[in-house]
C-alpha positions in Angstrom: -3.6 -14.3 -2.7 -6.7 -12.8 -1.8 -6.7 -13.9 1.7 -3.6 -12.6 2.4 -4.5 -8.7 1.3 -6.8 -8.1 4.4 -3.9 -9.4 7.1 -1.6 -6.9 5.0 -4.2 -4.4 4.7 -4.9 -4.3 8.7 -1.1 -4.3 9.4 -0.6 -1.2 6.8 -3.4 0.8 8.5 -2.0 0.3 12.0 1.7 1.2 10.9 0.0 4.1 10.1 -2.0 5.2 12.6 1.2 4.8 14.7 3.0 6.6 12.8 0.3 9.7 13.3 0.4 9.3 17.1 4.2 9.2 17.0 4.8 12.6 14.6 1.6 14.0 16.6 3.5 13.5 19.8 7.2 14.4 18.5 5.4 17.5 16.9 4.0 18.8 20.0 7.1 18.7 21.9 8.8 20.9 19.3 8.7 24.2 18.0 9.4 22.9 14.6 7.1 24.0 11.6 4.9 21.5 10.8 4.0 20.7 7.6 1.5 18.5 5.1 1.5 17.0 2.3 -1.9 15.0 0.5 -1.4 13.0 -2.9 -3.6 10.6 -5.1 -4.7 9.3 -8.4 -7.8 11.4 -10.8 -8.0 8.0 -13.0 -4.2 8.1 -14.0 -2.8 10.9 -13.2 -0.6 11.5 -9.7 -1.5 14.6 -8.2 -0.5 16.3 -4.8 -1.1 19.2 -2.4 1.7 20.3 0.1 2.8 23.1 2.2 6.2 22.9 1.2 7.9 22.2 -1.8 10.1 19.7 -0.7 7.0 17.7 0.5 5.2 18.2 -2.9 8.0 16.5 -4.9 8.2 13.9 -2.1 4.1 13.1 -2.8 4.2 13.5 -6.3 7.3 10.6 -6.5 6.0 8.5 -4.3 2.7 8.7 -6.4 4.6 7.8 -9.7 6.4 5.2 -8.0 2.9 3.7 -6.8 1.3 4.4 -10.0 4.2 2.1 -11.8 3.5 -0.5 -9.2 0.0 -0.6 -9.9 0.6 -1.0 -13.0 3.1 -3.8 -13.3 0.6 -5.5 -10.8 -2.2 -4.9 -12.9 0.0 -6.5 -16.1 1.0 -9.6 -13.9 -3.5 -10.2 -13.3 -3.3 -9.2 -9.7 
């Protein structure tokens, strides 16, 4: 299982990095207000940061919904 996390991992970071040059690329041909959002973990609690509102309840969900995942992961000996 192990093995297969670094393949996974790689993949994950490009989608990602994609993504940024795609919104960076989109945004710059727009006038649109762009906006940010950050979230993470301080031991078990979600927390975010945002510029709007909409984006903070989008982090802080997404940060449950990872933080639930973890866990049942963590329950299963992953």
């Amino acid at each position: 299982m192990v093995e297969q996390l670094i393949p996974i991992g790689f993949i994950v970071v490009l989608i990602g990095i994609i993504l940024i040059i795609i919104g960076g690329i989109v945004s710059a041909t727009k006038k649109d207000k762009v906006g940010f959002a950050f979230g993470g973990f301080i031991g078990p609690i979600p927390f975010g940061f945002a510029t709007r509102k909409e984006l903070l309840y989008l982090i802080i969900a997404i940060s449950i919904i990872l933080a639930i995942v973890f866990l049942i992961l963590a329950r299963r000996g992953y």
